[in-house]
N, C-alpha and C positions, 0 to 999 in steps of 0.2 A: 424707655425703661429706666426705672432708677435703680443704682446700684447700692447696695450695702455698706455700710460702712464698717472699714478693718476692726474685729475685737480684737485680734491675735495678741497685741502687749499687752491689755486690758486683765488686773488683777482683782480678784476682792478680798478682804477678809473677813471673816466670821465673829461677831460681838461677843459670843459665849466662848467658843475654844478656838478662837485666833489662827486656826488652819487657815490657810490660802486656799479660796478656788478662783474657778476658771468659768467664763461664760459657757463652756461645753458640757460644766458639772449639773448647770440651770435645765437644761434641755435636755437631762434624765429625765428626771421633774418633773415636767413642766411647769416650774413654778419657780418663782426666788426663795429659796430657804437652802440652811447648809446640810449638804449631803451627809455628813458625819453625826450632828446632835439636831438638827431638825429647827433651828433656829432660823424664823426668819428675818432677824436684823443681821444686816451684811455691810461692809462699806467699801468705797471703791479706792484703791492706791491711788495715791496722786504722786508725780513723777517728783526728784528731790531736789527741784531747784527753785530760785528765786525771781518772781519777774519786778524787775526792773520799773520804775515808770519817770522821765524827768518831770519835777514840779518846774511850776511856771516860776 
């Protein structure tokens, strides 16, 4: 069996009016669009760090 993988930190926001949802607001839905104005461009938080990489 395969397991799920964690949404729970998983944030998005909405292109039109910039409310934050939640992967739990999708599966009212059943669809990707935002709960609020019905938009469906949404984009996913990305966490606020920097990765690193050494050049050769």
């Amino acid at each position: 069996m395969e397991e799920q993988p964690s949404v729970e930190g998983v944030t998005y926001v909405c292109a039109r009016c910039g409310r934050e949802l939640r992967p739990q607001d999708f599966e009212l839905l059943h669809s990707i669009k935002c709960v609020y104005c019905g938009s469906k461009i949404v984009y996913k938080v990305r966490k606020p760090y920097v990765k690193r990489i050494k050049a050769i």
